[in-house]
PQR file of N, CA, C, O and H, with PARSE charges and radii, in Angstrom:
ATOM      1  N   UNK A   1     126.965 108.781 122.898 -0.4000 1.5000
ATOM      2  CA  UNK A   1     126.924 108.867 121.442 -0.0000 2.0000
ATOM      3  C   UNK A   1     127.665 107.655 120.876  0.5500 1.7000
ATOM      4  O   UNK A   1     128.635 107.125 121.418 -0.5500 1.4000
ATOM      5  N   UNK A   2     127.088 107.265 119.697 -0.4000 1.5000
ATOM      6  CA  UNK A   2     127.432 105.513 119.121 -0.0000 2.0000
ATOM      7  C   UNK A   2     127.737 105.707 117.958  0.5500 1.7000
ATOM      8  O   UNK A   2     126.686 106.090 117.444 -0.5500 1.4000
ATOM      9  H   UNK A   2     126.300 107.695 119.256  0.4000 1.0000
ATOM     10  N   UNK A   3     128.735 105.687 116.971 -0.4000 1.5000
ATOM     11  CA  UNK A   3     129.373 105.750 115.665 -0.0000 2.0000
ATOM     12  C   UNK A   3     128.827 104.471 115.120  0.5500 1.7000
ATOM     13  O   UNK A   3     129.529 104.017 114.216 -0.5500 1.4000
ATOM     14  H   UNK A   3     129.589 105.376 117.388  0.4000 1.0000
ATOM     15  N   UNK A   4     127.761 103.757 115.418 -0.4000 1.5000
ATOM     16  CA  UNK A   4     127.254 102.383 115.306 -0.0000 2.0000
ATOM     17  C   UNK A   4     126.572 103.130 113.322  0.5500 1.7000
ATOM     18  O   UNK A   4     126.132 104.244 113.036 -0.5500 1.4000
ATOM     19  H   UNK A   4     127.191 104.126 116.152  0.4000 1.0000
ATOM     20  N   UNK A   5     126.804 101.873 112.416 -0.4000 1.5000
ATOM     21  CA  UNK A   5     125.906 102.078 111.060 -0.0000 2.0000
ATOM     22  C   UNK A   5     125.048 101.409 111.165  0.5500 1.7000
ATOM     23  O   UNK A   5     125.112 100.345 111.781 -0.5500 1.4000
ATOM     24  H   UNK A   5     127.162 100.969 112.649  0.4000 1.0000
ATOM     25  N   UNK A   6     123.975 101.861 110.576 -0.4000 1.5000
ATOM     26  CA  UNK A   6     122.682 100.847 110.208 -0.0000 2.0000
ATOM     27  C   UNK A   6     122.775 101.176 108.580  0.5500 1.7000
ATOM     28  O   UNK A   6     123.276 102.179 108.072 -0.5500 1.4000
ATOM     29  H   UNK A   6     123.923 102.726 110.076  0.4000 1.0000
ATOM     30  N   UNK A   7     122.140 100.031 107.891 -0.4000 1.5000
ATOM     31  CA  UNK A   7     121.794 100.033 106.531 -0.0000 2.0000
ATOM     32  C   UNK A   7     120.103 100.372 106.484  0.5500 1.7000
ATOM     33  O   UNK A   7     119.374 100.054 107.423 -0.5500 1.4000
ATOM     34  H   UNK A   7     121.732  99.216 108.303  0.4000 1.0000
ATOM     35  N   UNK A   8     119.682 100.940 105.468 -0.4000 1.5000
ATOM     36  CA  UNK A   8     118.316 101.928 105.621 -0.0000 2.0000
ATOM     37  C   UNK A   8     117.354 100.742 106.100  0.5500 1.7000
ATOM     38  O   UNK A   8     116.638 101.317 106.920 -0.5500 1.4000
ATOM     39  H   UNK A   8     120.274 101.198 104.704  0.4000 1.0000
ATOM     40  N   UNK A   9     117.003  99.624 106.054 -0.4000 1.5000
ATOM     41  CA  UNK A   9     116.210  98.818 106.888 -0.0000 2.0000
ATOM     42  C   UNK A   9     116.279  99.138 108.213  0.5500 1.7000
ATOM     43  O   UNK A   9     115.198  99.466 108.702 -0.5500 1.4000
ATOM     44  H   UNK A   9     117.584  99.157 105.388  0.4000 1.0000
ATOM     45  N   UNK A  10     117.309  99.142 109.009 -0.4000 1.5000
ATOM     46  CA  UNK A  10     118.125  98.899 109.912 -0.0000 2.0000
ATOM     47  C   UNK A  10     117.315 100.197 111.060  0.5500 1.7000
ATOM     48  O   UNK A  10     116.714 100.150 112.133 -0.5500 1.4000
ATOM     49  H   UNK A  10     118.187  98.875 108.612  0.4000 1.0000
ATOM     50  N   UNK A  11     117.839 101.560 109.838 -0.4000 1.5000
ATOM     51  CA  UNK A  11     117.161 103.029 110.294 -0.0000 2.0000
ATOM     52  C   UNK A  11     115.890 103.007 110.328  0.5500 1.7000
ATOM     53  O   UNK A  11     115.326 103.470 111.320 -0.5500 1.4000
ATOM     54  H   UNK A  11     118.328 101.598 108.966  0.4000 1.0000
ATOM     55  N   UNK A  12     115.135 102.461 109.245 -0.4000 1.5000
ATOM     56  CA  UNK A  12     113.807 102.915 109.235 -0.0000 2.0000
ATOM     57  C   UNK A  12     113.270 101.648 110.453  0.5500 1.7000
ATOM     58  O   UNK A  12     112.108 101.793 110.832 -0.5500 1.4000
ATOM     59  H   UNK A  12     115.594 102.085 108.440  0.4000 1.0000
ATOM     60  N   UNK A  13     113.803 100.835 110.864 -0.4000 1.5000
ATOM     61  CA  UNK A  13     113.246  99.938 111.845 -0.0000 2.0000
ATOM     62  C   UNK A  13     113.178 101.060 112.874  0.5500 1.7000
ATOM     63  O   UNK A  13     112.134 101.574 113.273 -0.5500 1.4000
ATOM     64  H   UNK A  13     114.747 100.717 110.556  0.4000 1.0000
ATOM     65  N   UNK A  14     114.638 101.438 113.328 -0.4000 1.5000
ATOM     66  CA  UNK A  14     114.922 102.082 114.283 -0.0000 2.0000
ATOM     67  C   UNK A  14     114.127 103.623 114.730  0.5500 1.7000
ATOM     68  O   UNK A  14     114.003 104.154 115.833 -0.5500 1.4000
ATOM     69  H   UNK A  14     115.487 101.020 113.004  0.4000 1.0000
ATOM     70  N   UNK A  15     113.688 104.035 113.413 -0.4000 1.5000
ATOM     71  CA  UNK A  15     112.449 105.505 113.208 -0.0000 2.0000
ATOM     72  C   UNK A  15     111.355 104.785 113.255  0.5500 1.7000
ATOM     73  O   UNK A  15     110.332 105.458 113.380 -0.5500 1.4000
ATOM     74  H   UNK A  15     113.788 103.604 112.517  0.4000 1.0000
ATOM     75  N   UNK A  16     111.259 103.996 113.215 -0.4000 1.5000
ATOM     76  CA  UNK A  16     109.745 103.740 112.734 -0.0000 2.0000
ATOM     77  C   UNK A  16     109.069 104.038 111.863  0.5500 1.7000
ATOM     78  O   UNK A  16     107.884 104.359 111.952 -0.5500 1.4000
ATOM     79  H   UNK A  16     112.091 103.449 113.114  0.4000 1.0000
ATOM     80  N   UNK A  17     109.773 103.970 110.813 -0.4000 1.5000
ATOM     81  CA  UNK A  17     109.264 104.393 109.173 -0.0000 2.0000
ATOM     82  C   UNK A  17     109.231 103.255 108.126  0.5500 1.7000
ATOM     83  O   UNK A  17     109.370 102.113 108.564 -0.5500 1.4000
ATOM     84  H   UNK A  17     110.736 103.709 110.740  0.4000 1.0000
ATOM     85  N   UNK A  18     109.107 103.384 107.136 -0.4000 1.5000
ATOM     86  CA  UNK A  18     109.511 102.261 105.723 -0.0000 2.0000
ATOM     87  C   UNK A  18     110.510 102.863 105.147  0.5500 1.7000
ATOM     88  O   UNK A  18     110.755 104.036 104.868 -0.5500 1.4000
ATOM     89  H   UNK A  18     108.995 104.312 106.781  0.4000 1.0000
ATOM     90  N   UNK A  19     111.026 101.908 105.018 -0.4000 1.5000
ATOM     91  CA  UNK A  19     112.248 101.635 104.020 -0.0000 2.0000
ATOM     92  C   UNK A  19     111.662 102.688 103.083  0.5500 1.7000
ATOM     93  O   UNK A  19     112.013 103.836 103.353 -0.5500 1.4000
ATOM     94  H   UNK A  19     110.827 100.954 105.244  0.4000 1.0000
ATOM     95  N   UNK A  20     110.771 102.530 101.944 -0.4000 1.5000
ATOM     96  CA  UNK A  20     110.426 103.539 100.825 -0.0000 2.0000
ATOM     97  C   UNK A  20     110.658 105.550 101.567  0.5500 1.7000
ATOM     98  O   UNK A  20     111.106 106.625 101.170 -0.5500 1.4000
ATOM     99  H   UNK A  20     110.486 101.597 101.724  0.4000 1.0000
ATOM    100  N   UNK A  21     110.248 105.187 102.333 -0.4000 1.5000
ATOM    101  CA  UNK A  21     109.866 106.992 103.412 -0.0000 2.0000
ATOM    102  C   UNK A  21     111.224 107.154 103.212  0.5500 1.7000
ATOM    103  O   UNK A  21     111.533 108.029 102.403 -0.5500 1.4000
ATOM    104  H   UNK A  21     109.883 104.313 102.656  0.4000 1.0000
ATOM    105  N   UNK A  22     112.562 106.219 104.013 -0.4000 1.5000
ATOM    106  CA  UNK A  22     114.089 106.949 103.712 -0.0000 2.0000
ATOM    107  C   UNK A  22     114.394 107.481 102.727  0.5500 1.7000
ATOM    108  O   UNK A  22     114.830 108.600 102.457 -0.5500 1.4000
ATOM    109  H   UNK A  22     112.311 105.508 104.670  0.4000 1.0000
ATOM    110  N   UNK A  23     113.940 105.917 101.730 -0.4000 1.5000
ATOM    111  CA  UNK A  23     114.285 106.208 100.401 -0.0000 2.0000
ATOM    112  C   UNK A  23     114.243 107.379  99.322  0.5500 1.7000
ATOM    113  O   UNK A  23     115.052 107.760  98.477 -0.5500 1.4000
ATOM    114  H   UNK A  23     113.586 105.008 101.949  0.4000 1.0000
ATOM    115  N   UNK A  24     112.743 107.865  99.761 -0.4000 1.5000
ATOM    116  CA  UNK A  24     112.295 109.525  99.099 -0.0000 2.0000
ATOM    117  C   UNK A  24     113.195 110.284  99.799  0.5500 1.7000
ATOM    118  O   UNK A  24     114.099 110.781  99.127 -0.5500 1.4000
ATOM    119  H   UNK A  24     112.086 107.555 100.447  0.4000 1.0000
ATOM    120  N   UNK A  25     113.180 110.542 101.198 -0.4000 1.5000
ATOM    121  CA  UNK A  25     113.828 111.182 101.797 -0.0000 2.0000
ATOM    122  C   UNK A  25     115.215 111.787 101.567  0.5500 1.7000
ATOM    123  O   UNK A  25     115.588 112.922 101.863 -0.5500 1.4000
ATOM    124  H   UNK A  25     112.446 110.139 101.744  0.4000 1.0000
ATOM    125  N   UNK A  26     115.862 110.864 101.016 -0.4000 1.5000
ATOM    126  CA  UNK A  26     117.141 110.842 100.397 -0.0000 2.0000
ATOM    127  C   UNK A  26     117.433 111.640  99.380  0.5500 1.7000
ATOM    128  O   UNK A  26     118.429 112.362  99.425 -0.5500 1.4000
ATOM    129  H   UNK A  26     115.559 109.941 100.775  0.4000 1.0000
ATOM    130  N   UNK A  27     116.515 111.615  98.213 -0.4000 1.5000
ATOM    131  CA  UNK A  27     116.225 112.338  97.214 -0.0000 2.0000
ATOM    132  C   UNK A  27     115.646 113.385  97.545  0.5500 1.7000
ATOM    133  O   UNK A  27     116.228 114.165  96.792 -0.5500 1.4000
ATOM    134  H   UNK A  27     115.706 111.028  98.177  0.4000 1.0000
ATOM    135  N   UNK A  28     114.814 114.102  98.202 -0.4000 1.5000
ATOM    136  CA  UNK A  28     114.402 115.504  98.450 -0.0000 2.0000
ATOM    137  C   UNK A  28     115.476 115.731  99.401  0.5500 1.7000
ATOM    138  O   UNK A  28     116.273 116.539  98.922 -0.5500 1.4000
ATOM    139  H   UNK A  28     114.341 113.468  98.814  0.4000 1.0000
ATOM    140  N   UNK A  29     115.815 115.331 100.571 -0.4000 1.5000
ATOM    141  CA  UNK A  29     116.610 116.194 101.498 -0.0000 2.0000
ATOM    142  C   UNK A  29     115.511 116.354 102.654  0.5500 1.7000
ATOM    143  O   UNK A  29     115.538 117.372 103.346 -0.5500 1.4000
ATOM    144  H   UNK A  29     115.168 114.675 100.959  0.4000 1.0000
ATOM    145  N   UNK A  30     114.733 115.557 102.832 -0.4000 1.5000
ATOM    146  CA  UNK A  30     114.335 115.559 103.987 -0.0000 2.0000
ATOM    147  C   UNK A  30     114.148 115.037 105.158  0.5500 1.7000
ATOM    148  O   UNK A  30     113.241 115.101 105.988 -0.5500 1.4000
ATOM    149  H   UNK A  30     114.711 114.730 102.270  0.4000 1.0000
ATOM    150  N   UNK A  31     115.478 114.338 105.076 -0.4000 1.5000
ATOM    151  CA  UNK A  31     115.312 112.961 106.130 -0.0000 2.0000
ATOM    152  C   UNK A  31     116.589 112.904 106.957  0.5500 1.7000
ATOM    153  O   UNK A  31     117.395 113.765 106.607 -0.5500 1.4000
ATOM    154  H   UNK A  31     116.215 114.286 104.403  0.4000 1.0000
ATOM    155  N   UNK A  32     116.973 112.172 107.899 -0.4000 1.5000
ATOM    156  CA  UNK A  32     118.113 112.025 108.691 -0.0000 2.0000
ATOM    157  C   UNK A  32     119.745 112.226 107.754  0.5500 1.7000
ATOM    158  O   UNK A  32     119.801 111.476 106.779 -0.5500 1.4000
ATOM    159  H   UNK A  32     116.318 111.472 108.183  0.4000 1.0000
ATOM    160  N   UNK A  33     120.626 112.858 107.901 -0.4000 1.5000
ATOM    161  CA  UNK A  33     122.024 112.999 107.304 -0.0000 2.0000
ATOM    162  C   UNK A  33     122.773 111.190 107.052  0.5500 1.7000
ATOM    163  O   UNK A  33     123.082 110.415 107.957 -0.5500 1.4000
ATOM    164  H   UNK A  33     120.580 113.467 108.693  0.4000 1.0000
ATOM    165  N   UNK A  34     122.854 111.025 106.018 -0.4000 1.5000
ATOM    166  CA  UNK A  34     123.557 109.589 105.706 -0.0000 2.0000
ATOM    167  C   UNK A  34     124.989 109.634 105.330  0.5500 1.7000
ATOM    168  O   UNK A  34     125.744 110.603 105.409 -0.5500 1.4000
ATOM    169  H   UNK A  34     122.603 111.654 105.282  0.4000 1.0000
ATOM    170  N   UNK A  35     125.260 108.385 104.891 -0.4000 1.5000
ATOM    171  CA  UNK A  35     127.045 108.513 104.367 -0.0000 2.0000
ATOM    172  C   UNK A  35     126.637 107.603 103.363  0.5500 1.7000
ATOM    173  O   UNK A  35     125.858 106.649 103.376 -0.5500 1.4000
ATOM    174  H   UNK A  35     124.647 107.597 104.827  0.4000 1.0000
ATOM    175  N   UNK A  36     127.342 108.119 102.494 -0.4000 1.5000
ATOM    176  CA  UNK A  36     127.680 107.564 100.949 -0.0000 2.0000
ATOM    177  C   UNK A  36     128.703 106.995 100.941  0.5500 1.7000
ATOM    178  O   UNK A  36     129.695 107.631 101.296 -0.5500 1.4000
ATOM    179  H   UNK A  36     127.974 108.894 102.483  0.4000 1.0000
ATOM    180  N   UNK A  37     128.880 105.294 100.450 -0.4000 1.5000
ATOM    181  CA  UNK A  37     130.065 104.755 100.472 -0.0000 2.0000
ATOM    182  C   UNK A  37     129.841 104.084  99.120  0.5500 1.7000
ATOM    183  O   UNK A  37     129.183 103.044  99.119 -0.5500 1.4000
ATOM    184  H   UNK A  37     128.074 104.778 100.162  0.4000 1.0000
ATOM    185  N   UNK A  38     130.211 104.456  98.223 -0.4000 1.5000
ATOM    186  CA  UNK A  38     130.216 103.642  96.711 -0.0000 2.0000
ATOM    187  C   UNK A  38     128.731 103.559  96.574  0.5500 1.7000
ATOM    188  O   UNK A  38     128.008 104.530  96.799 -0.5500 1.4000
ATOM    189  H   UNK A  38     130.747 105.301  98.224  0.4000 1.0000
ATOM    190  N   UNK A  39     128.354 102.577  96.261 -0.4000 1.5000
ATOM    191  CA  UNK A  39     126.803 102.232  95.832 -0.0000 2.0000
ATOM    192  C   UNK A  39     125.915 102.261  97.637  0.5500 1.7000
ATOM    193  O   UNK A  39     124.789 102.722  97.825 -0.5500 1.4000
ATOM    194  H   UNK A  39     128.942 101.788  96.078  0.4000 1.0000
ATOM    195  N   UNK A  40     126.774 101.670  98.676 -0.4000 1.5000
ATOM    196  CA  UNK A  40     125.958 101.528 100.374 -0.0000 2.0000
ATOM    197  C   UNK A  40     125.541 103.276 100.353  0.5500 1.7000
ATOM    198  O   UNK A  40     125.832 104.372  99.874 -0.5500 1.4000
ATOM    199  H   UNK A  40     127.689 101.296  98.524  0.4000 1.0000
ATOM    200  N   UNK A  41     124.701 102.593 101.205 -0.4000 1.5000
ATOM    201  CA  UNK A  41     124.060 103.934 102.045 -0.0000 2.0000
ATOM    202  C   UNK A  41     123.867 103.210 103.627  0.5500 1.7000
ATOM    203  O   UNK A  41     123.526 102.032 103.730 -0.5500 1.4000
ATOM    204  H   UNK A  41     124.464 101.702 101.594  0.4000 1.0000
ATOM    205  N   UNK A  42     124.103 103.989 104.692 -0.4000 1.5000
ATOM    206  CA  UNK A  42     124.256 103.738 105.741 -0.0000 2.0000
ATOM    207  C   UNK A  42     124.263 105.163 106.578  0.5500 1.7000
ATOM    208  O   UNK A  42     124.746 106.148 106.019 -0.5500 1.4000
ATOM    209  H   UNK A  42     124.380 104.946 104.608  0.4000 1.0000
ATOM    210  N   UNK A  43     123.704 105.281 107.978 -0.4000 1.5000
ATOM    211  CA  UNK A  43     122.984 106.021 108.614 -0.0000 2.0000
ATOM    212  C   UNK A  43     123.707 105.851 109.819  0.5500 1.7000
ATOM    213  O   UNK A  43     123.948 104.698 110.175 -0.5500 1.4000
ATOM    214  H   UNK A  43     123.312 104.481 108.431  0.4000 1.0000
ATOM    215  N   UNK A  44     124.124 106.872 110.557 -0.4000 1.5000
ATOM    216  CA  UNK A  44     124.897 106.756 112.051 -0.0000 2.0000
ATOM    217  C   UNK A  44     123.628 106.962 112.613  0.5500 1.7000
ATOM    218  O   UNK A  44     122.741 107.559 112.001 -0.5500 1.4000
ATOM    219  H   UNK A  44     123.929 107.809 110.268  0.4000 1.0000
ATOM    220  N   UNK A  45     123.479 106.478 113.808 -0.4000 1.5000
ATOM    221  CA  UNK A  45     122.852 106.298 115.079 -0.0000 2.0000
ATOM    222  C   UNK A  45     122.889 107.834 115.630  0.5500 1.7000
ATOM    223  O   UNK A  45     121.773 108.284 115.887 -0.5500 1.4000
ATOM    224  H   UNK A  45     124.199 105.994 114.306  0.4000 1.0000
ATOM    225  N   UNK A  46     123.629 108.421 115.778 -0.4000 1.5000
ATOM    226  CA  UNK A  46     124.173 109.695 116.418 -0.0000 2.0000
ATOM    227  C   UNK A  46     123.058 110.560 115.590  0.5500 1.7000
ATOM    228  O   UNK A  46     122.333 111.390 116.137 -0.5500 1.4000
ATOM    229  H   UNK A  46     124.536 108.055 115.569  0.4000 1.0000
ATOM    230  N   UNK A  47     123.013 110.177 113.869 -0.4000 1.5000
ATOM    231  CA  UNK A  47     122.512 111.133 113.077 -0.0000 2.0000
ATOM    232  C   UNK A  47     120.958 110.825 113.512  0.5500 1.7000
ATOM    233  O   UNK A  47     120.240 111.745 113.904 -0.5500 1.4000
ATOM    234  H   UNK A  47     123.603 109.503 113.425  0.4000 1.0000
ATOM    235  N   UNK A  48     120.658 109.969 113.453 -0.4000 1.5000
ATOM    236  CA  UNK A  48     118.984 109.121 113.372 -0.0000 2.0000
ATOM    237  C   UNK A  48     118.544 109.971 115.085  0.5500 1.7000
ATOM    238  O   UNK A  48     117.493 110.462 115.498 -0.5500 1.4000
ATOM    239  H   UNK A  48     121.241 109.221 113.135  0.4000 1.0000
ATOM    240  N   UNK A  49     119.383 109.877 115.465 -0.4000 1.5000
ATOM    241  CA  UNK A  49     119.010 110.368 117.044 -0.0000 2.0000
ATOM    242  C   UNK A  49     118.600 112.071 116.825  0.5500 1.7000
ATOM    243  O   UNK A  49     117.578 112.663 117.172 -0.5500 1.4000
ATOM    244  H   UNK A  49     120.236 109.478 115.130  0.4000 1.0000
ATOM    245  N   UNK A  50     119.975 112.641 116.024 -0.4000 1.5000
ATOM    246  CA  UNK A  50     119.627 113.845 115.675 -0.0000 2.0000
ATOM    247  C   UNK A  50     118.302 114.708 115.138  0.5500 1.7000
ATOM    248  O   UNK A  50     117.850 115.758 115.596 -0.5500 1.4000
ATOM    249  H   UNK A  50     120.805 112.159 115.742  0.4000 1.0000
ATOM    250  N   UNK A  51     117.868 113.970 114.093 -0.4000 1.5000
ATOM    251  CA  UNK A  51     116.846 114.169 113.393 -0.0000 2.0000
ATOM    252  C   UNK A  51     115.638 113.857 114.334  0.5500 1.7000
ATOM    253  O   UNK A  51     114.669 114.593 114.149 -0.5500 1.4000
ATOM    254  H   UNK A  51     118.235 113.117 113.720  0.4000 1.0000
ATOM    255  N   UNK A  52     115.550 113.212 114.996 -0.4000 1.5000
ATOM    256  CA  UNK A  52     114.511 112.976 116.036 -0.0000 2.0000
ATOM    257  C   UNK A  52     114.176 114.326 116.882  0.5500 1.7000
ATOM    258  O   UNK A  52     113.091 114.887 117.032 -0.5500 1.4000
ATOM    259  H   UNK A  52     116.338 112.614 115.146  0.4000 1.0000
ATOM    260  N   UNK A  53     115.351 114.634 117.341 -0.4000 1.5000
ATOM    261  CA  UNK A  53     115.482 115.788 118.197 -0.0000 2.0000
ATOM    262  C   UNK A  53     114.792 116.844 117.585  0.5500 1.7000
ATOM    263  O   UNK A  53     113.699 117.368 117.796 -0.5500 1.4000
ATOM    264  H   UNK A  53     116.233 114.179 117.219  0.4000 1.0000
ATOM    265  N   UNK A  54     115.910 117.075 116.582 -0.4000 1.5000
ATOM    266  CA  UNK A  54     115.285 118.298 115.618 -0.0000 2.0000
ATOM    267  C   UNK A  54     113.452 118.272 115.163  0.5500 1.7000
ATOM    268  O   UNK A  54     112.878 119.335 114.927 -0.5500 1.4000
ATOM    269  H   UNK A  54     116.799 116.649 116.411  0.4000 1.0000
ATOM    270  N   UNK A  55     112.933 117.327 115.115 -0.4000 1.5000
ATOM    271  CA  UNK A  55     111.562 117.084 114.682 -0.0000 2.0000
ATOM    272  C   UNK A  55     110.351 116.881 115.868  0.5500 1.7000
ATOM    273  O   UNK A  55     109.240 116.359 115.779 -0.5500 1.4000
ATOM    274  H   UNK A  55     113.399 116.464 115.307  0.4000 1.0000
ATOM    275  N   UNK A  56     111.123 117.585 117.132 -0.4000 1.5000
ATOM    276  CA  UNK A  56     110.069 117.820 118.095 -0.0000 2.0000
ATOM    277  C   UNK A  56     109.108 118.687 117.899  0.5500 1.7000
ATOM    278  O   UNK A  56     109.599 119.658 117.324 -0.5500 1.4000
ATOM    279  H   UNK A  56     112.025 118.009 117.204  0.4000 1.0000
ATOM    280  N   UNK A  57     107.902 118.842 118.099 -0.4000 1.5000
ATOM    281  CA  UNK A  57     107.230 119.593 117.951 -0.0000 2.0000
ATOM    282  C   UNK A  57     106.278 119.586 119.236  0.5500 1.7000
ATOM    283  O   UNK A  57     106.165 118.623 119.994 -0.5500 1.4000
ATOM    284  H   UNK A  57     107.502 118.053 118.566  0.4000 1.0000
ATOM    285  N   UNK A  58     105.359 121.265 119.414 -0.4000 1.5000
ATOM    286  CA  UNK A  58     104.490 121.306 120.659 -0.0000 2.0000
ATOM    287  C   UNK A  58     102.890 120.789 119.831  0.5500 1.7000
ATOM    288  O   UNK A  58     102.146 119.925 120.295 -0.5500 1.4000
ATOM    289  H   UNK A  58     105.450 122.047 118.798  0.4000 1.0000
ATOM    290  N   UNK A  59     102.743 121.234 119.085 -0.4000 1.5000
ATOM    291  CA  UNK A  59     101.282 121.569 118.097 -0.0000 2.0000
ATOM    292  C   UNK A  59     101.728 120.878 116.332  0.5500 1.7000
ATOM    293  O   UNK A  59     102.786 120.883 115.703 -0.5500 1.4000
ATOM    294  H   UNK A  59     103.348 121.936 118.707  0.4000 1.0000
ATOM    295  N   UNK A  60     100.520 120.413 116.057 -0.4000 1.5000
ATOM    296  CA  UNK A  60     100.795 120.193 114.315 -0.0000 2.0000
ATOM    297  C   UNK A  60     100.850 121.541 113.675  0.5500 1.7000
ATOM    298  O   UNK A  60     101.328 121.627 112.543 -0.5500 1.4000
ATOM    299  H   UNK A  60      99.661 120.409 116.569  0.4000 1.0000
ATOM    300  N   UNK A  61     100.361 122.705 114.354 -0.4000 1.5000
ATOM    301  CA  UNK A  61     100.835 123.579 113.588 -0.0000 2.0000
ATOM    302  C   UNK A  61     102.409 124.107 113.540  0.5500 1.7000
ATOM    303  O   UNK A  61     102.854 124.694 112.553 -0.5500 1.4000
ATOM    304  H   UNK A  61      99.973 122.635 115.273  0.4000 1.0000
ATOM    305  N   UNK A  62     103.056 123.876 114.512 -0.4000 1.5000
ATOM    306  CA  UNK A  62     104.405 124.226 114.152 -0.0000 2.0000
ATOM    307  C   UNK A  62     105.186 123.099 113.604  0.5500 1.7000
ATOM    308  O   UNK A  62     106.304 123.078 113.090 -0.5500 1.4000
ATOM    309  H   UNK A  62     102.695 123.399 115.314  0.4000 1.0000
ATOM    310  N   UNK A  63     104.239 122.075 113.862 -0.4000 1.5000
ATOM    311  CA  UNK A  63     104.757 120.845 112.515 -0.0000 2.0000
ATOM    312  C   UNK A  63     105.081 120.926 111.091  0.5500 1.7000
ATOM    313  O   UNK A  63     106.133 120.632 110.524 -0.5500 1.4000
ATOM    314  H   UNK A  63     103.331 122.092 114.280  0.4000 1.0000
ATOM    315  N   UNK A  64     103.690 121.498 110.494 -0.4000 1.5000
ATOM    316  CA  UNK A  64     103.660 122.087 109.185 -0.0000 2.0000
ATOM    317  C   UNK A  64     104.672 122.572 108.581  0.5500 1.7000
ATOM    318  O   UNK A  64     105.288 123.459 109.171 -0.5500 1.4000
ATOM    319  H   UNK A  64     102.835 121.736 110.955  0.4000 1.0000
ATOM    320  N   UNK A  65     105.126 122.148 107.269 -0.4000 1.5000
ATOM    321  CA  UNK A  65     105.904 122.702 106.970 -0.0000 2.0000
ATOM    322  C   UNK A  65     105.595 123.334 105.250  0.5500 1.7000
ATOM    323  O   UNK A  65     105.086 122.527 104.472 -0.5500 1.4000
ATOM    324  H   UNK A  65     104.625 121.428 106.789  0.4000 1.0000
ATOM    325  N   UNK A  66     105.963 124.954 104.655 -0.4000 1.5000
ATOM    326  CA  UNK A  66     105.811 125.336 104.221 -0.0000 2.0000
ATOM    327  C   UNK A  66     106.301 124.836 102.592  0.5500 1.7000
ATOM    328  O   UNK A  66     106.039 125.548 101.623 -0.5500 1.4000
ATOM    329  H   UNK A  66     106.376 125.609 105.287  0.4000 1.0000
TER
END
């Protein structure tokens, strides 16, 4: 486990997402756990790993979400 920050480029390189996808994400609550530092936003490695985990799935149906 790595206490390493990324800045949301940094993450969404590292997910394989866009920058914009964090960005919503942030605002609904549906995306990897971040840290708020004044105006930064920045993403632990530990967390980005987390959210991966958590978003395994067998089937798109237990993908779905309600």
């Amino acid at each position: 486990m790595t206490n390493r920050l990324m800045t949301t480029i940094e993450a969404a390189k590292y997910l394989t997402l866009s920058k914009p996808t964090l960005e919503r994400w942030r605002l609904t609550g549906e995306g990897p756990k971040f840290v708020k530092m004044g105006d930064a936003v920045r993403y632990r490695q530990e967390d980005l790993d987390a959210f991966i985990s958590e978003n395994i799935v067998k089937t798109t149906a237990e993908g779905m979400k309600n």
